[in-house]
C-alpha positions as CSV (number, residue, x, y, z in Angstrom):
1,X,-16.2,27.6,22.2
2,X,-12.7,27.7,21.1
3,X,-12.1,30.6,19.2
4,X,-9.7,30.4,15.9
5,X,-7.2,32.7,17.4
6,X,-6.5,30.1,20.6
7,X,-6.3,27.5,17.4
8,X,-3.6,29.5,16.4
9,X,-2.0,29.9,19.6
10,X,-1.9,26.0,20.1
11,X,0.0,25.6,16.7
12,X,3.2,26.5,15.2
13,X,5.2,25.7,12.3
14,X,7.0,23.1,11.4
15,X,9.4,21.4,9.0
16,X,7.7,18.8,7.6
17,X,8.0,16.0,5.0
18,X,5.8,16.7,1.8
19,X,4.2,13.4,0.0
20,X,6.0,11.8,-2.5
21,X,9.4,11.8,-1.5
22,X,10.3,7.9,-0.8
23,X,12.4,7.7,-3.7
24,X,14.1,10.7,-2.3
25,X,14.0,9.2,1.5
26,X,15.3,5.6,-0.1
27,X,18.2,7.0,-1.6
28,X,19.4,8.4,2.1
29,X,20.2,5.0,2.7
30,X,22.1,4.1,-1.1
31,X,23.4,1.8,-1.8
32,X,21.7,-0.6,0.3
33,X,17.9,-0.6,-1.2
34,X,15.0,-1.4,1.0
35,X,15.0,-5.5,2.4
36,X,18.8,-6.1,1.8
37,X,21.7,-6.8,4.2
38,X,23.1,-3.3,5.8
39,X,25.6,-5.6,8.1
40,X,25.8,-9.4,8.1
41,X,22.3,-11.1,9.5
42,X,20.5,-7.5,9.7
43,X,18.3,-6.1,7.1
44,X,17.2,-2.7,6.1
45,X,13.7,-3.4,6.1
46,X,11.1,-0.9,6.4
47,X,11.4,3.0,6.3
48,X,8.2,5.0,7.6
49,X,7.9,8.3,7.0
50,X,5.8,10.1,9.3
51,X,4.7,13.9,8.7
52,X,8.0,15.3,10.4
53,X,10.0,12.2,11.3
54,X,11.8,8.9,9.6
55,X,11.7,6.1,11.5
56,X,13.9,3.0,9.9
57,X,13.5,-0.2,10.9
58,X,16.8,-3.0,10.9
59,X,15.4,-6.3,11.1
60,X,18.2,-8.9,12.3
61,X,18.1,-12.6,14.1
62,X,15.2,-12.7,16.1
63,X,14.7,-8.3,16.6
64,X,14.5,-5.0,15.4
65,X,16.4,-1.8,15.9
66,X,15.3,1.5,15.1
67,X,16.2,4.6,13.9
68,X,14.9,8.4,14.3
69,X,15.3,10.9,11.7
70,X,14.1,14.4,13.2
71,X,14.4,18.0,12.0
72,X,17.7,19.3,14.2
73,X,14.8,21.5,15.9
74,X,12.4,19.1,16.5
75,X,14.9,16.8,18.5
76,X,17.4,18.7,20.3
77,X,18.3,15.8,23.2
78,X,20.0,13.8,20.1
79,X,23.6,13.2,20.2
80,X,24.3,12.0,16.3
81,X,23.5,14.6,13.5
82,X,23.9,15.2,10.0
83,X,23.6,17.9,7.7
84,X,19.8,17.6,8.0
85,X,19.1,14.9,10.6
86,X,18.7,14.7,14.6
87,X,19.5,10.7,15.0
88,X,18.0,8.9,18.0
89,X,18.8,5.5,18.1
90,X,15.9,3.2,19.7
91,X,15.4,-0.1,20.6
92,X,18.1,-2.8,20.2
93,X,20.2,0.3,18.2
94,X,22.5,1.7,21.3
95,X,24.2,-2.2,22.1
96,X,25.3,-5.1,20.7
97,X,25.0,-6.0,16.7
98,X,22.3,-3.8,16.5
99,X,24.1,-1.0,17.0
100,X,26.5,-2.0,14.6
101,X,23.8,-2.0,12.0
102,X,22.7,1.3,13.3
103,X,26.4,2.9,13.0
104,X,26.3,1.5,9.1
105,X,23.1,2.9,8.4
106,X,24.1,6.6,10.1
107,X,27.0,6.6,8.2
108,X,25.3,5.1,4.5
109,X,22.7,8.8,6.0
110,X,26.1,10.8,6.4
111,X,27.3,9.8,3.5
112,X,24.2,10.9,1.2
113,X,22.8,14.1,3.1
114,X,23.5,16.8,1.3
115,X,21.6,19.3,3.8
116,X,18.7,20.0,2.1
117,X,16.0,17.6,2.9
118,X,13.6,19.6,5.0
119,X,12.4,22.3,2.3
120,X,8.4,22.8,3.9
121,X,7.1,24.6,7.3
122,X,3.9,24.0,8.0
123,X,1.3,24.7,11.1
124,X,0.5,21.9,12.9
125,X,-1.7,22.0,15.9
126,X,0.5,21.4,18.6
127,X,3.6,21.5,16.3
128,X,5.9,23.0,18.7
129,X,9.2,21.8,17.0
130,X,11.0,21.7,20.4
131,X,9.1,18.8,20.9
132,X,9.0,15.5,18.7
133,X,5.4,14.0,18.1
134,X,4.2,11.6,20.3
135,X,2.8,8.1,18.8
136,X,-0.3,8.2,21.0
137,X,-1.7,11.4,19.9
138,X,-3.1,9.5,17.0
139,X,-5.1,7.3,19.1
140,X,-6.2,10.1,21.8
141,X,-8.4,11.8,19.9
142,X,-10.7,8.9,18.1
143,X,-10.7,7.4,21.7
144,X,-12.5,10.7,23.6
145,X,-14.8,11.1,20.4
146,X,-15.7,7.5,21.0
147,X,-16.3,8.3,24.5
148,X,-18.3,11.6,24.3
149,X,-20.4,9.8,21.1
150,X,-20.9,7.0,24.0
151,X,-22.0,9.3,26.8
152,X,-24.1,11.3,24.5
153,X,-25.7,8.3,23.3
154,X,-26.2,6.8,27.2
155,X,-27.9,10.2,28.4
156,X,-30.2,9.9,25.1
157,X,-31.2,6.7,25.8
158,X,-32.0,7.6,30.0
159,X,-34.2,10.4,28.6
160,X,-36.1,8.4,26.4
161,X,-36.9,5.8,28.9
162,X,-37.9,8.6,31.5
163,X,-40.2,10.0,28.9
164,X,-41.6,6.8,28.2
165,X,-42.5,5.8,32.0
């Protein structure tokens, strides 16, 4: 059994993004609001706020680019920054006209960070901030709950039947 202390252990705190702040998260980005042009042919189009990241999402002809917003801890390997951001530019954002969307939408951030955003720390297991959350750790734990539910329910199952022969 896992005691609480090696809970502890596994978790440290964070800078995170407390709920209800899109207005404040939109306005990063002003003037351009949410679905409008941020260059000719590309779109700012979605902004999702995860518990200690922004990803943006430019939508031009026939793509997307995307853009990280980290805590400056969290995301140490980034090469743009602003007063409260570590940028990593993603897909389609490093060449061509996405990046030229992605330049306008760092410097639209620059422009509006005032260096303030990340006001919250909170423990998260595995919340070591040297390290940016991984996408699949949402997915890893309902898949080997799934799986021990499954095996669980197999060896039930063989029991029964031996019982009943």
């Amino acid at each position: 059994m896992i005691s609480r202390r090696s809970l502890l252990a596994l978790s440290a705190p964070v800078f995170v993004i407390e709920a209800g702040r899109e207005k404040e998260i939109v306005a990063l980005f002003a003037p351009v609001p949410l679905g409008k042009e941020l260059v000719p042919g590309w779109r700012l189009m979605n902004i999702r706020a995860q518990q200690t990241y922004i990803e943006v999402e430019l939508v031009g002809p026939g793509r997307s680019a995307f853009v990280r917003l980290d805590h400056p801890d969290a995301a140490k390997q980034a090469k743009e920054r602003t007063p409260s951001f570590a940028v990593t530019r993603g897909d389609n954002a490093e060449q061509g006209d996405g990046a030229v969307a992605a330049t306008k939408l760092i410097e639209l951030l620059k422009q509006n960070d005032r260096g303030t955003f990340w006001r919250t720390r909170a423990t998260t297991p595995g919340g070591d901030p040297a390290t940016p959350p991984q996408r699949s750790r949402g997915i890893v734990i309902p898949v080997v709950v799934t799986l021990a539910v499954g095996a669980l329910a197999l060896a039930l199952f063989v029991r029964r039947r031996k019982a009943a022969s």
